[in-house]
mmCIF file of the N, C-alpha and C atoms, coordinates in Angstrom:
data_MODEL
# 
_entry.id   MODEL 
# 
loop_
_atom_site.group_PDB 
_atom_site.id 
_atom_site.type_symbol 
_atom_site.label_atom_id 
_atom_site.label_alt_id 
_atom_site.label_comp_id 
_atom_site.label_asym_id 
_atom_site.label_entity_id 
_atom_site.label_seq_id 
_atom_site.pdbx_PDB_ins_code 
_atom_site.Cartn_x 
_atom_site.Cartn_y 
_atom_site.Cartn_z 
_atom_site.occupancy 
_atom_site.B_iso_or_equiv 
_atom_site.pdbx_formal_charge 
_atom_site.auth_seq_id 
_atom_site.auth_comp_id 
_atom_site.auth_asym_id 
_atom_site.auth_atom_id 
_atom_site.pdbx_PDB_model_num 
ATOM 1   N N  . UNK A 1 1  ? 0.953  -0.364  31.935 1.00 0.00 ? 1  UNK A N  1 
ATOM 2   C CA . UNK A 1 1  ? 1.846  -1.498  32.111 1.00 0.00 ? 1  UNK A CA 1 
ATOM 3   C C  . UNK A 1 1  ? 1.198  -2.413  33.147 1.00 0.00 ? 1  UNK A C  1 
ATOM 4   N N  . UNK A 1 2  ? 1.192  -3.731  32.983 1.00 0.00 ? 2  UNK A N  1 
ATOM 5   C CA . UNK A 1 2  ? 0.546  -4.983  33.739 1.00 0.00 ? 2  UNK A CA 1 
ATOM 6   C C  . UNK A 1 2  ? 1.614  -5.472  34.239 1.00 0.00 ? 2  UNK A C  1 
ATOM 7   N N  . UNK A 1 3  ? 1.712  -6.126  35.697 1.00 0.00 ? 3  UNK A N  1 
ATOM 8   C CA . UNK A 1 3  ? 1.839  -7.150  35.716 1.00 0.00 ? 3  UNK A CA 1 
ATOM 9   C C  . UNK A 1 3  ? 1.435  -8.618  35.475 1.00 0.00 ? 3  UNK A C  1 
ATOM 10  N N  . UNK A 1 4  ? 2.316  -9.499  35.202 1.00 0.00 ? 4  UNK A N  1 
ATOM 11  C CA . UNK A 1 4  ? 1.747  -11.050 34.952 1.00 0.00 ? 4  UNK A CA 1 
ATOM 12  C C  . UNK A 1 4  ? 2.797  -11.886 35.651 1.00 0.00 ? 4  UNK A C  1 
ATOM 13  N N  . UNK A 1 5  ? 2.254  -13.355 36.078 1.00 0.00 ? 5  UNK A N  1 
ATOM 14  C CA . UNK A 1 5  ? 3.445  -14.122 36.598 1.00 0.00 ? 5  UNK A CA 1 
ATOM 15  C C  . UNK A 1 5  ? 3.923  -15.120 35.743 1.00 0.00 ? 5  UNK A C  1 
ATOM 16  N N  . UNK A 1 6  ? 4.874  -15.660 35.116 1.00 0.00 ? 6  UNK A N  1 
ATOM 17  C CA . UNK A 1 6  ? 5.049  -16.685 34.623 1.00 0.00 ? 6  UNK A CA 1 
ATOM 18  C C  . UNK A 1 6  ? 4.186  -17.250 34.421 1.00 0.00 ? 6  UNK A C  1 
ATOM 19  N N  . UNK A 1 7  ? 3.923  -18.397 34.933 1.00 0.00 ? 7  UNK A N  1 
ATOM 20  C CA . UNK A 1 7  ? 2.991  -18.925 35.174 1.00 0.00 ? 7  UNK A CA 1 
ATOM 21  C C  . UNK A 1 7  ? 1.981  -18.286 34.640 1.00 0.00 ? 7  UNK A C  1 
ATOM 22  N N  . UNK A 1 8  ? 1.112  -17.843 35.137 1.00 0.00 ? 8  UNK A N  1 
ATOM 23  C CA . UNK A 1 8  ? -0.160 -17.236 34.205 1.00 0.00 ? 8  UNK A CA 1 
ATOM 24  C C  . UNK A 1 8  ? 0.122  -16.426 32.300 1.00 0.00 ? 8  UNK A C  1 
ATOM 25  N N  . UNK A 1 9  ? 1.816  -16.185 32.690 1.00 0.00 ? 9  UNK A N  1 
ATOM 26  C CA . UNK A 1 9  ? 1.701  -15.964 30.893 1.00 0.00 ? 9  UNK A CA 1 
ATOM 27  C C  . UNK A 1 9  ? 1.724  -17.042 29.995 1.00 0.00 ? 9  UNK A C  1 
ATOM 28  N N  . UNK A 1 10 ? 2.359  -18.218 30.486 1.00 0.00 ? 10 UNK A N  1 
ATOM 29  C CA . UNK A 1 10 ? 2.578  -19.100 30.008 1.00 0.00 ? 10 UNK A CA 1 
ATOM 30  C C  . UNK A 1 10 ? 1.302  -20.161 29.738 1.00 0.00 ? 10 UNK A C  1 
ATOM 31  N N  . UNK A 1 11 ? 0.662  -19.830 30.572 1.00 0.00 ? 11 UNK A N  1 
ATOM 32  C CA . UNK A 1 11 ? -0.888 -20.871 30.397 1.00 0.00 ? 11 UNK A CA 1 
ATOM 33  C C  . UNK A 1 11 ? -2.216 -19.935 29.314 1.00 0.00 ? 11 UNK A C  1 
ATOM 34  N N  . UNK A 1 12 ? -1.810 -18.504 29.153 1.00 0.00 ? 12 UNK A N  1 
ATOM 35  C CA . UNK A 1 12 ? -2.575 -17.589 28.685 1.00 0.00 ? 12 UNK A CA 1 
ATOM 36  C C  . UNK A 1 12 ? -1.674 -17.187 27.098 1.00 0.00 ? 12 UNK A C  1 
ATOM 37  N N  . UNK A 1 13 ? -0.804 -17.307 27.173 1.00 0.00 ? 13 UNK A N  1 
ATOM 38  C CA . UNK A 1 13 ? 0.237  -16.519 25.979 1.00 0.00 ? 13 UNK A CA 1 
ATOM 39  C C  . UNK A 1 13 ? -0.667 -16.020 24.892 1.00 0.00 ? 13 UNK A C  1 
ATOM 40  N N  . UNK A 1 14 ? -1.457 -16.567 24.321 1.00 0.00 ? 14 UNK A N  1 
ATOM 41  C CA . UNK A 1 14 ? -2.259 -16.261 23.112 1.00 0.00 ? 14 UNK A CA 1 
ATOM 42  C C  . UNK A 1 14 ? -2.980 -14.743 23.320 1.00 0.00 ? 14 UNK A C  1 
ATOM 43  N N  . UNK A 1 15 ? -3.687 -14.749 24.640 1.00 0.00 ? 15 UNK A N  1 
ATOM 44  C CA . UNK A 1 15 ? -4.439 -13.731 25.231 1.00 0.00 ? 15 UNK A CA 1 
ATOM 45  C C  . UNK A 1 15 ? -3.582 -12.675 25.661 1.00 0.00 ? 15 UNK A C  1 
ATOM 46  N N  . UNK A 1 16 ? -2.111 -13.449 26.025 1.00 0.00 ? 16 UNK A N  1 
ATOM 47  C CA . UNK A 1 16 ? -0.949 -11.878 26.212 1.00 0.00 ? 16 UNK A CA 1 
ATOM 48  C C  . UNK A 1 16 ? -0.498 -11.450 24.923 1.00 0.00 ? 16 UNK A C  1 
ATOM 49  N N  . UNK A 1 17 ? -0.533 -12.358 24.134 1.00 0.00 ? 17 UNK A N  1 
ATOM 50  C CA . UNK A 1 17 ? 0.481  -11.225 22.922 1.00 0.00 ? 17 UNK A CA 1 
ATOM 51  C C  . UNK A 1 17 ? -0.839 -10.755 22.048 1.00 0.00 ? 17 UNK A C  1 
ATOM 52  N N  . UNK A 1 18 ? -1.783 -11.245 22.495 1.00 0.00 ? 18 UNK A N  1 
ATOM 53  C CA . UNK A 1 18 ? -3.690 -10.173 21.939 1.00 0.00 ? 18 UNK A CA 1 
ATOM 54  C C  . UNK A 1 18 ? -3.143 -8.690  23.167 1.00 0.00 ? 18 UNK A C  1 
ATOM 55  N N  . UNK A 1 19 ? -3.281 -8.580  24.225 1.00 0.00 ? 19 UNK A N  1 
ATOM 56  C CA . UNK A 1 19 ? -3.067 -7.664  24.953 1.00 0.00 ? 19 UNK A CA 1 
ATOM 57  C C  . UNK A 1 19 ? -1.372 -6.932  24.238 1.00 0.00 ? 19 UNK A C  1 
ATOM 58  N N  . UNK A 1 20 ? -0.267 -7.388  23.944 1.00 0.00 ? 20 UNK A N  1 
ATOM 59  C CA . UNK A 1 20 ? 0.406  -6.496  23.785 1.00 0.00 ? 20 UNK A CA 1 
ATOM 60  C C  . UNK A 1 20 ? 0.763  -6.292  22.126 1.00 0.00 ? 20 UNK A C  1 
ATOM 61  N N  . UNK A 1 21 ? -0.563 -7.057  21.613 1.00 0.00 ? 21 UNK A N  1 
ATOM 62  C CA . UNK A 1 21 ? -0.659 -6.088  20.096 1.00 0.00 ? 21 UNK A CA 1 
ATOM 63  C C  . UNK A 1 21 ? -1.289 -5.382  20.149 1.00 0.00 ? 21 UNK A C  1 
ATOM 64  N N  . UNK A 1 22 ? -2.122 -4.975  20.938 1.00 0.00 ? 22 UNK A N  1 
ATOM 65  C CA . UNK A 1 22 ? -3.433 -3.877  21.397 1.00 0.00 ? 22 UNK A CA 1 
ATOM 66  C C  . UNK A 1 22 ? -2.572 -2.760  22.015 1.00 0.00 ? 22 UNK A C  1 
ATOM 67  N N  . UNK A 1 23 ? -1.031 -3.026  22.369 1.00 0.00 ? 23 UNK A N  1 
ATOM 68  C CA . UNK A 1 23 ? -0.432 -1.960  22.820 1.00 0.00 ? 23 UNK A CA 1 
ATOM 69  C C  . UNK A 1 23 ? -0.098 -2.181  24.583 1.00 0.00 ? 23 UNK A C  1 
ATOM 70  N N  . UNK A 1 24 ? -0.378 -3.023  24.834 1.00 0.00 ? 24 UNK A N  1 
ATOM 71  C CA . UNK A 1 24 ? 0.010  -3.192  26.408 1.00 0.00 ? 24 UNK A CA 1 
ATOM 72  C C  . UNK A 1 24 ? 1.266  -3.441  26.910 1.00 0.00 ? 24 UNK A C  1 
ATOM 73  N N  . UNK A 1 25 ? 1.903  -3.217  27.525 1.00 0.00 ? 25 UNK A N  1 
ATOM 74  C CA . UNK A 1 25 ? 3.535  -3.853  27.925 1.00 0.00 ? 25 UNK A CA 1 
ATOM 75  C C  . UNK A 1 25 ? 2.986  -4.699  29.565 1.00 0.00 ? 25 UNK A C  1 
ATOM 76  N N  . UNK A 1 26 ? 3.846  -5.712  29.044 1.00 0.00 ? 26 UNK A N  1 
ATOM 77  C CA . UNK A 1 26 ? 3.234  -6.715  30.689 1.00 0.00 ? 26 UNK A CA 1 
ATOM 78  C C  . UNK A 1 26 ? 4.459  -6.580  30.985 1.00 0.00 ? 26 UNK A C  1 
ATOM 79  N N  . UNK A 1 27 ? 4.370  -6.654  32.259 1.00 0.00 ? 27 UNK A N  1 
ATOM 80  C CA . UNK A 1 27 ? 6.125  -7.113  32.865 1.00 0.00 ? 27 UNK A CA 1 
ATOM 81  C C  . UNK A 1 27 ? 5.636  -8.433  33.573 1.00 0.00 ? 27 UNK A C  1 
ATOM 82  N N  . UNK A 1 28 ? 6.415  -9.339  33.353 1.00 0.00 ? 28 UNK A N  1 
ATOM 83  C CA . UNK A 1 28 ? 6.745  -10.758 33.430 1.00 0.00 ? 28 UNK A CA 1 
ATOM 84  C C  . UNK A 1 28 ? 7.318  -10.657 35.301 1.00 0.00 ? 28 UNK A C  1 
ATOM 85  N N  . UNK A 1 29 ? 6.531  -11.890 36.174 1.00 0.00 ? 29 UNK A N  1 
ATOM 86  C CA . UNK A 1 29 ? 7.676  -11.647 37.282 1.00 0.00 ? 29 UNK A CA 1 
ATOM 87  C C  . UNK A 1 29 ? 7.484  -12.903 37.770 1.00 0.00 ? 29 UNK A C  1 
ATOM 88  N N  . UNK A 1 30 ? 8.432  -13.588 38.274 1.00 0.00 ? 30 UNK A N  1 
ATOM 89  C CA . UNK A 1 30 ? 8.690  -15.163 38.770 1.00 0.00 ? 30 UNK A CA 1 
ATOM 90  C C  . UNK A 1 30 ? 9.053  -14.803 40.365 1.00 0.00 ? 30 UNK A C  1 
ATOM 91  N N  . UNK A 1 31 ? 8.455  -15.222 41.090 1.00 0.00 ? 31 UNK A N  1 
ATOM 92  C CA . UNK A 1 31 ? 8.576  -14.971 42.504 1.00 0.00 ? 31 UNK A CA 1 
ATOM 93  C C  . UNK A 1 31 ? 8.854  -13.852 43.164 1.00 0.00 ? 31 UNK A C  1 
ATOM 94  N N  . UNK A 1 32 ? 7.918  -13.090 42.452 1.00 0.00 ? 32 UNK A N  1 
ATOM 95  C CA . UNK A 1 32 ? 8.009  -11.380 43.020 1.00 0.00 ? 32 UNK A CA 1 
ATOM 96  C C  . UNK A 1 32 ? 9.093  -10.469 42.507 1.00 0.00 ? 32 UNK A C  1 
ATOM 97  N N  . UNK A 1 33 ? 9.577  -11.301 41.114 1.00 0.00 ? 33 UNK A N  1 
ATOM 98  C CA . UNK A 1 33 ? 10.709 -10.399 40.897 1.00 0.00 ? 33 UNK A CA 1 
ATOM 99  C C  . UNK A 1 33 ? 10.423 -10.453 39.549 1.00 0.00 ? 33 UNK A C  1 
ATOM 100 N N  . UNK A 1 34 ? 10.981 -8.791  38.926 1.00 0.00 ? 34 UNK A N  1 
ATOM 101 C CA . UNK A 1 34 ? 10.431 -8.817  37.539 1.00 0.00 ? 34 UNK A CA 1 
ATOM 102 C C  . UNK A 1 34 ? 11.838 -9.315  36.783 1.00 0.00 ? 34 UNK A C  1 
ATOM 103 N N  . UNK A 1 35 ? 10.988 -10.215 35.680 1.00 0.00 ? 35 UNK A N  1 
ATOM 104 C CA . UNK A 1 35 ? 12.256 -11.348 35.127 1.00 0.00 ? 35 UNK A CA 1 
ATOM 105 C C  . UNK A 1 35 ? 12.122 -10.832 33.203 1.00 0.00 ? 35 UNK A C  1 
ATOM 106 N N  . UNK A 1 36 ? 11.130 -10.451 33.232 1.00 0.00 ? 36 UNK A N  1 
ATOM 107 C CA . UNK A 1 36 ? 11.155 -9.760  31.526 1.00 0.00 ? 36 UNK A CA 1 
ATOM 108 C C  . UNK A 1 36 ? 10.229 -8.997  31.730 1.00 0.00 ? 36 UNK A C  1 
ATOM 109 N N  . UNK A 1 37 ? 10.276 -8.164  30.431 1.00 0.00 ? 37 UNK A N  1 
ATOM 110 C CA . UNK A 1 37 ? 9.228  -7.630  29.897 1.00 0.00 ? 37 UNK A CA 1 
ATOM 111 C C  . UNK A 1 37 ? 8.456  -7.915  28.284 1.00 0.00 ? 37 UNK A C  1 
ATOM 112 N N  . UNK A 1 38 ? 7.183  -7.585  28.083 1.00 0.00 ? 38 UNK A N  1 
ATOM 113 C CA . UNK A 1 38 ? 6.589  -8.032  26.779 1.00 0.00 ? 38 UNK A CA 1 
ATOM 114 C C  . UNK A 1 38 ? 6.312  -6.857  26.285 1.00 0.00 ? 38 UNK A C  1 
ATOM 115 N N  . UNK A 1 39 ? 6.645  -6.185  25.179 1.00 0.00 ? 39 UNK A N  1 
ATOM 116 C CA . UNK A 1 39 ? 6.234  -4.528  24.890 1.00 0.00 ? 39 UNK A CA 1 
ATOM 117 C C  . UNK A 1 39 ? 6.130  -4.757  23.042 1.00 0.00 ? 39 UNK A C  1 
ATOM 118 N N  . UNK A 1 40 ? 5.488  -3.526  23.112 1.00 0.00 ? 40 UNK A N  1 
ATOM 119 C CA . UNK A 1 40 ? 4.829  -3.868  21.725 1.00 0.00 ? 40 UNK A CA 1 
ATOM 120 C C  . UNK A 1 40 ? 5.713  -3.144  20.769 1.00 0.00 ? 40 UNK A C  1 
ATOM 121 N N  . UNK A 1 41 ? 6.229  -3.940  19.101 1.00 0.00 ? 41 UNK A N  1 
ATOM 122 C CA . UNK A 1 41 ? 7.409  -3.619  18.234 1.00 0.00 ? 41 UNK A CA 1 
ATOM 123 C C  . UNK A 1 41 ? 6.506  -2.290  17.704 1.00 0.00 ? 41 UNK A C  1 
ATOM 124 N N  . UNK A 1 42 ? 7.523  -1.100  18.020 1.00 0.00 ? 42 UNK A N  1 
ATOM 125 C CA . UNK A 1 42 ? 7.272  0.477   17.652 1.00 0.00 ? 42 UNK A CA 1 
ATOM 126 C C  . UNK A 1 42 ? 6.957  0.181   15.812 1.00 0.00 ? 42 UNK A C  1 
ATOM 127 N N  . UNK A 1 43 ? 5.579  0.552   15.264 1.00 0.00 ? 43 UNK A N  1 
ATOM 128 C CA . UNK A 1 43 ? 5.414  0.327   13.970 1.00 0.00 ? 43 UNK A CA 1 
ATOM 129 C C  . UNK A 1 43 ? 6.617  1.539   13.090 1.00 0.00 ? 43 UNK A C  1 
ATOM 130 N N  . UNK A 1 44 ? 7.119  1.132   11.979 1.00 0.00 ? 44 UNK A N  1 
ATOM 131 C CA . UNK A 1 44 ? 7.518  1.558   11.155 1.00 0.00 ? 44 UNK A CA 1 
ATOM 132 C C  . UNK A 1 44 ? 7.394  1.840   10.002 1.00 0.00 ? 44 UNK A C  1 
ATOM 133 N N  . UNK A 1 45 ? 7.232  3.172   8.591  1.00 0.00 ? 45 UNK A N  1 
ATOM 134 C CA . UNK A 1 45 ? 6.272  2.674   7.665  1.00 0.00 ? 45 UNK A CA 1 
ATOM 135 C C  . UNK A 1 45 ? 7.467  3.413   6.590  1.00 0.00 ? 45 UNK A C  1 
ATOM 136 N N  . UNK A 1 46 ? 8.642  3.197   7.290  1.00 0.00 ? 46 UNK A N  1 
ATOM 137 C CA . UNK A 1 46 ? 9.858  4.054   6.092  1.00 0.00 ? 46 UNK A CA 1 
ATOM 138 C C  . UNK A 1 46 ? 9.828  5.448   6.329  1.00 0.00 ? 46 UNK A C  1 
ATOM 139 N N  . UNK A 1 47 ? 8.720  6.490   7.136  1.00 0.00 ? 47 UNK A N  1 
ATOM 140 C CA . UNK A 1 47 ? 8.746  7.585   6.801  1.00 0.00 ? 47 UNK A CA 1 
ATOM 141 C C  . UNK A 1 47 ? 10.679 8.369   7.378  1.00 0.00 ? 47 UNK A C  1 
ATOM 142 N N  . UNK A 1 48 ? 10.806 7.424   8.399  1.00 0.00 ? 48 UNK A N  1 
ATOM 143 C CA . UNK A 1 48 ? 11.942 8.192   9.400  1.00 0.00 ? 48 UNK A CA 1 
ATOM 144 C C  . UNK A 1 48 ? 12.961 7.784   8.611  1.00 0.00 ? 48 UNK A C  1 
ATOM 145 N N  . UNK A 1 49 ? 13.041 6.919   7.390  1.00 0.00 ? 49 UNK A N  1 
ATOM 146 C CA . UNK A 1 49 ? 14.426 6.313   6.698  1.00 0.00 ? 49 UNK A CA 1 
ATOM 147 C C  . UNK A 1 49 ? 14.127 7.421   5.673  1.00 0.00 ? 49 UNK A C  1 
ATOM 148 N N  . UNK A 1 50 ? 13.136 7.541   5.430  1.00 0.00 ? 50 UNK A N  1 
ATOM 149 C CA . UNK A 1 50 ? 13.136 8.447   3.942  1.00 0.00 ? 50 UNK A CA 1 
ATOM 150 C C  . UNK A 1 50 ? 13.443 9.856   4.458  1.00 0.00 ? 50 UNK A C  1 
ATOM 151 N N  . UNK A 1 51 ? 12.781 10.400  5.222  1.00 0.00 ? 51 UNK A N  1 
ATOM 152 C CA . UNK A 1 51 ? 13.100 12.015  5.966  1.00 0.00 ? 51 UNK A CA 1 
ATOM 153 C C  . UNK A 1 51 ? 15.126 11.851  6.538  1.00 0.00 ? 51 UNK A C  1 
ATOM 154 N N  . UNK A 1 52 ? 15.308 11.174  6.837  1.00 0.00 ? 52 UNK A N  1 
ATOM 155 C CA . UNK A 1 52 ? 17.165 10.622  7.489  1.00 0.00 ? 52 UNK A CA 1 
ATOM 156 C C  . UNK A 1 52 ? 18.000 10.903  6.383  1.00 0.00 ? 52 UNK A C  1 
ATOM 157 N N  . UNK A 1 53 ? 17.659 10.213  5.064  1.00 0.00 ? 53 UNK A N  1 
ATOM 158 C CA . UNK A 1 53 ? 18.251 10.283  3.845  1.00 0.00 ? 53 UNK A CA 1 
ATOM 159 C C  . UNK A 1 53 ? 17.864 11.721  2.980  1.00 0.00 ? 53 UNK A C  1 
ATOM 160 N N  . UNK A 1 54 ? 16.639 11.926  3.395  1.00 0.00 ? 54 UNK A N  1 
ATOM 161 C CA . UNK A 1 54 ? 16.372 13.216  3.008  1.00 0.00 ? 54 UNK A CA 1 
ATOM 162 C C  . UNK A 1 54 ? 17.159 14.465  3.704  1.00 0.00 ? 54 UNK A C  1 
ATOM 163 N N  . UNK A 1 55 ? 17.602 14.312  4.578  1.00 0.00 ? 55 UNK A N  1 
ATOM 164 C CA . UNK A 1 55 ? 18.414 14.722  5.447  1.00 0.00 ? 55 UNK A CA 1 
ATOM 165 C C  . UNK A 1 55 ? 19.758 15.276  4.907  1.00 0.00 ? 55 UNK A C  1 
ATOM 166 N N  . UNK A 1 56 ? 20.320 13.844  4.341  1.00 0.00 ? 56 UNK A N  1 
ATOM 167 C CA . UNK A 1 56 ? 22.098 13.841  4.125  1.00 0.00 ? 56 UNK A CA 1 
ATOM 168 C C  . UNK A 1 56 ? 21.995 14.988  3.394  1.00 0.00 ? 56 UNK A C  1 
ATOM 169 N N  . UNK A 1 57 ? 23.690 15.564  2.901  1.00 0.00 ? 57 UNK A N  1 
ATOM 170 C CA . UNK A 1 57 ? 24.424 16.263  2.951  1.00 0.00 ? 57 UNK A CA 1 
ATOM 171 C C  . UNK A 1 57 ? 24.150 16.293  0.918  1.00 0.00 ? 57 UNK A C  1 
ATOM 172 N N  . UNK A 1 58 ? 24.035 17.225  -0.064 1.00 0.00 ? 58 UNK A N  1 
ATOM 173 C CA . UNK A 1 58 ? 24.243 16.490  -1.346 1.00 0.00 ? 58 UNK A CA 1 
ATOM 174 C C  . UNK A 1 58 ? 25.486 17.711  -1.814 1.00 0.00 ? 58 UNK A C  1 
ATOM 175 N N  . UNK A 1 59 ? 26.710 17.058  -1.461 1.00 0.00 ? 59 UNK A N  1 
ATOM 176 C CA . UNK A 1 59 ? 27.831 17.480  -1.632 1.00 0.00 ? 59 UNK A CA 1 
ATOM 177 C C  . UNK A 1 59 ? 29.055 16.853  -1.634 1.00 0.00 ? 59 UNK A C  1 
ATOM 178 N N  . UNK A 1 60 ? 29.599 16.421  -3.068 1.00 0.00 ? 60 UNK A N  1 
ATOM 179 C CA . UNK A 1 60 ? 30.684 16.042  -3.792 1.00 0.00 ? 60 UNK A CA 1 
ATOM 180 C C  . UNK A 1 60 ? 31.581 15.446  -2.477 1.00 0.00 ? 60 UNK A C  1 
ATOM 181 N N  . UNK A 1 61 ? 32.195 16.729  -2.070 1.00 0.00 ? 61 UNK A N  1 
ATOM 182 C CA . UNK A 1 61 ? 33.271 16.653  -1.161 1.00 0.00 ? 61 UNK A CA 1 
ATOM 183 C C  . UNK A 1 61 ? 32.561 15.668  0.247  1.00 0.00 ? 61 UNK A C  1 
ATOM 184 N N  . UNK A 1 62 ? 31.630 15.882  0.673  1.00 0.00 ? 62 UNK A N  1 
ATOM 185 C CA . UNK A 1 62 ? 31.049 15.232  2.045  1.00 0.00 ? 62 UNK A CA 1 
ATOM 186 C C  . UNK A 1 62 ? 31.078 13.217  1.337  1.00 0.00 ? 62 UNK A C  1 
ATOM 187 N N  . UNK A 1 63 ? 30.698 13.232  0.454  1.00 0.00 ? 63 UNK A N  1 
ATOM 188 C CA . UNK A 1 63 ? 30.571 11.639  -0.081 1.00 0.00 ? 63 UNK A CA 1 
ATOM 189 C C  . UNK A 1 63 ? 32.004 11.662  -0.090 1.00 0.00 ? 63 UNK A C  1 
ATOM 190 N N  . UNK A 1 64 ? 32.561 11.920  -0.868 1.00 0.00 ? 64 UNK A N  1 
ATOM 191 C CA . UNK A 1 64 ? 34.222 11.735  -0.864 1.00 0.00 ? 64 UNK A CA 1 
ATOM 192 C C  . UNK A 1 64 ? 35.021 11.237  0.226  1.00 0.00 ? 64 UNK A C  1 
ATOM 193 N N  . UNK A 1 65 ? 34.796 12.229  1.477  1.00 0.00 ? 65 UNK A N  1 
ATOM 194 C CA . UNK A 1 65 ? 35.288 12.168  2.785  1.00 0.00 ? 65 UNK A CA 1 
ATOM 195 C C  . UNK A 1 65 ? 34.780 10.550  3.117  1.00 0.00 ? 65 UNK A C  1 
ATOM 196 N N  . UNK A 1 66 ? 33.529 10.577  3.508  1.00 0.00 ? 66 UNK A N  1 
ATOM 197 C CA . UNK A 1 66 ? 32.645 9.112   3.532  1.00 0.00 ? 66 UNK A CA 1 
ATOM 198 C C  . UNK A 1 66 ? 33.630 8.188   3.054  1.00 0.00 ? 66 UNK A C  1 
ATOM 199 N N  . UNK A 1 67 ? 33.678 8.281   1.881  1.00 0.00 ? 67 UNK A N  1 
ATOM 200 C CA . UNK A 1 67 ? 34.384 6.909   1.288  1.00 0.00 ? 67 UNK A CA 1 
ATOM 201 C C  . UNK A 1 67 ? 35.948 6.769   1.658  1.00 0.00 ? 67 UNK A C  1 
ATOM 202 N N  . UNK A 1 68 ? 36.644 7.753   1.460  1.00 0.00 ? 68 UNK A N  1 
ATOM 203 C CA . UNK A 1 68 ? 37.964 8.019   2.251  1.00 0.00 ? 68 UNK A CA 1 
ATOM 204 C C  . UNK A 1 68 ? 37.531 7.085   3.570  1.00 0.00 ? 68 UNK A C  1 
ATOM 205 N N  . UNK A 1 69 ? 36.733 7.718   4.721  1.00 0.00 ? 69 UNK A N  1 
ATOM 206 C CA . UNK A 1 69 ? 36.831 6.891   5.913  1.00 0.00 ? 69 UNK A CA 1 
ATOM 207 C C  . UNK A 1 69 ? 36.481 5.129   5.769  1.00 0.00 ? 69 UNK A C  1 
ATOM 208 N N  . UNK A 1 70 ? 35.530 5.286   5.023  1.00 0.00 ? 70 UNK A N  1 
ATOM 209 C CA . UNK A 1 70 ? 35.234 3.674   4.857  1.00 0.00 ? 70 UNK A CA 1 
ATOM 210 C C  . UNK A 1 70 ? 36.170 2.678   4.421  1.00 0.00 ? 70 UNK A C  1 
ATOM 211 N N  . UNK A 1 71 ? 37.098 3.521   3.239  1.00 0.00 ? 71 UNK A N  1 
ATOM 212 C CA . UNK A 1 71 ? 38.321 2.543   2.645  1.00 0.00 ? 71 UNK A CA 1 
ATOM 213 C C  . UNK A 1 71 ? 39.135 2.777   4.092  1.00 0.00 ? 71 UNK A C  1 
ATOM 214 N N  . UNK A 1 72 ? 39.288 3.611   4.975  1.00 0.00 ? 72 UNK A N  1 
ATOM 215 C CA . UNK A 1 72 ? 40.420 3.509   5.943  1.00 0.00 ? 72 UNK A CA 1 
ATOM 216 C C  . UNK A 1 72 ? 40.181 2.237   6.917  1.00 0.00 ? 72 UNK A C  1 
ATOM 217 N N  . UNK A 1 73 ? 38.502 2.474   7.284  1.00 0.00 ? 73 UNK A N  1 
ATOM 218 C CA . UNK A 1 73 ? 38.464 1.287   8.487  1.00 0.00 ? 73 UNK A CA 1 
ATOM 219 C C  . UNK A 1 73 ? 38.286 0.047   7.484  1.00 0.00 ? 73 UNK A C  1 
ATOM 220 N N  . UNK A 1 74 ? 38.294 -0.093  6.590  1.00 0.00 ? 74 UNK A N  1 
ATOM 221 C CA . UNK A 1 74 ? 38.304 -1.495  5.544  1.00 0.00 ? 74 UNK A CA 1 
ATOM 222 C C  . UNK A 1 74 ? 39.372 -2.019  5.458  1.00 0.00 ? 74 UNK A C  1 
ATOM 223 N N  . UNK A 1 75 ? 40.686 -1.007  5.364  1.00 0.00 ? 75 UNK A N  1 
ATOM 224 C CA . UNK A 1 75 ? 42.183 -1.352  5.543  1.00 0.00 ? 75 UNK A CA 1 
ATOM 225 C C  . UNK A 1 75 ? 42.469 -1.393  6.864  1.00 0.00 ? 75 UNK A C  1 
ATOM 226 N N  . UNK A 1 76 ? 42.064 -0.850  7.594  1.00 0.00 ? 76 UNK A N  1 
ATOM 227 C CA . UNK A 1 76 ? 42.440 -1.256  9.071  1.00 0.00 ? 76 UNK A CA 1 
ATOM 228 C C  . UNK A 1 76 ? 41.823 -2.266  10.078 1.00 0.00 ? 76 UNK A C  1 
ATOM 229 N N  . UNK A 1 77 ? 40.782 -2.679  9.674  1.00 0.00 ? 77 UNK A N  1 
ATOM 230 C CA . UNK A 1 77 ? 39.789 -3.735  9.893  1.00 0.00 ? 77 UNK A CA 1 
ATOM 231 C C  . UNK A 1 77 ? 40.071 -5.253  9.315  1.00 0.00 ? 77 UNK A C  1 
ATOM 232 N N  . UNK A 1 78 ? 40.407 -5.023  8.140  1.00 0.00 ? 78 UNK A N  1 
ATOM 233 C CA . UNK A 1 78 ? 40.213 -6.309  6.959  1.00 0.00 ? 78 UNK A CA 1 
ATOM 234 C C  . UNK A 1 78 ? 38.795 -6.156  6.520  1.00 0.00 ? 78 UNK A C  1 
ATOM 235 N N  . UNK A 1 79 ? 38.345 -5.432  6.714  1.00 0.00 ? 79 UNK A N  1 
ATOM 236 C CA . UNK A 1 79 ? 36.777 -5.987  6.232  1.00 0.00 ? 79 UNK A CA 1 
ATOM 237 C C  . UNK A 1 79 ? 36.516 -5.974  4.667  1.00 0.00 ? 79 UNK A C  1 
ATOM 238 N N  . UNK A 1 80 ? 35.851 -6.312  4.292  1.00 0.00 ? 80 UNK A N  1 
ATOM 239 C CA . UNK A 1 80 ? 35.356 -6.555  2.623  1.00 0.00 ? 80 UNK A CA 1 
ATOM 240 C C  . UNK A 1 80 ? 34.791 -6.240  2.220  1.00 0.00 ? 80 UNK A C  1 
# 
């Protein structure tokens, strides 16, 4: 993790978001105080959606329940 100041991210930006696609996290700080951070988006390639769903439950009664709750907060919500 880096520090950077405003100022210098702002005159460099091109060269910071090269550094935090390479994986770097800068922390941002405006007069000695840290005011953000820049961190790099965790890649995703479906495996953790497909293993999650691979996961669920494959039983009649468990979907049933599901939908039972969903029509409840749909009627108690309004939602659509």
């Amino acid at each position: 993790m880096r520090a950077m100041t405003a100022t210098h991210v702002s005159r460099h930006f091109s060269a910071v978001l090269d550094e935090v696609d390479r994986g770097e996290t800068i922390v941002i700080t405006r007069d000695g105080r840290q005011l953000a951070i820049l961190t790099p988006v965790p890649a995703a390639n479906g495996d953790a959606v497909t293993a999650a769903l691979d996961d669920l439950p494959d039983d009649e009664a468990y979907w049933d329940a599901v939908e039972a709750a969903r029509a409840e907060v749909s009627r108690s919500w309004h939602v659509v």
